[in-house]
C-alpha positions, 0 to 999 in steps of 0.5 A: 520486494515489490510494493505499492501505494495508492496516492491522492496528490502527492500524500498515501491516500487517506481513503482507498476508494478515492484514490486513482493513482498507484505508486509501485517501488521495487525495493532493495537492500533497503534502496529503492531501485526503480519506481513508477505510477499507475492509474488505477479504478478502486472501485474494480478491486479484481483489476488492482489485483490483477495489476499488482501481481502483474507488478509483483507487488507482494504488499499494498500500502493505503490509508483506510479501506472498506471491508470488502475490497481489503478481504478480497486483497488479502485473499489474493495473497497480497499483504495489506498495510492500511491506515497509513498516512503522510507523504508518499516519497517521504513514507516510501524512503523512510520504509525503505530504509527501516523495513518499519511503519514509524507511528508518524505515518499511522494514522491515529488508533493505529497498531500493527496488529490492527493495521497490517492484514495478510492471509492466514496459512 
């Protein structure tokens, strides 16, 4: 599994149109194998998504994130996990590891069935 996670510093970005930088991790047998970063322009939501698919990254994971830009992702066939916080390497292990969103990385009001966004088939 390919995922990615817009950074600020070295934290999940709390809002995604401030973010520019972009963690994409391969993951394996709940290991990451190989990860990388990426800059990239919130504001051009068709050239993220263009990135992730030529990334592979199946799911992204940011903090919150404007309507538009969240439809046009999840449209795109890419599963949107927002209104995550905490320390990106720290998120990404324990993810790894768990396959789970602990409630220590949801910022607060947060659920899954709020939080995670994917398209309907």
């Amino acid at each position: 599994m390919n995922l990615a996670i817009t950074i600020w510093g070295n934290r999940v970005s709390p809002v995604f149109d401030a973010a520019s930088t972009l963690l994409v991790a391969h993951i394996e047998n709940r290991m990451i194998i190989d990860k990388s970063y990426t800059a990239f322009n919130p504001e051009r939501t068709s050239d993220l998504i263009k990135l992730l698919k030529k990334k592979q990254a199946s799911v992204l994971i940011c903090g919150a994130i404007s309507t538009k830009p969240a439809e046009l992702i999840v449209e795109s066939d890419i599963k949107l996990i927002s209104f995550v916080t905490g320390n990106a390497i720290n998120f990404l292990e324990n993810f790894a590891r768990k396959q789970i969103i602990e409630k220590a990385f949801m910022m607060p009001g947060c659920s899954t069935q709020y939080c995670w966004r994917q398209k309907s088939r």
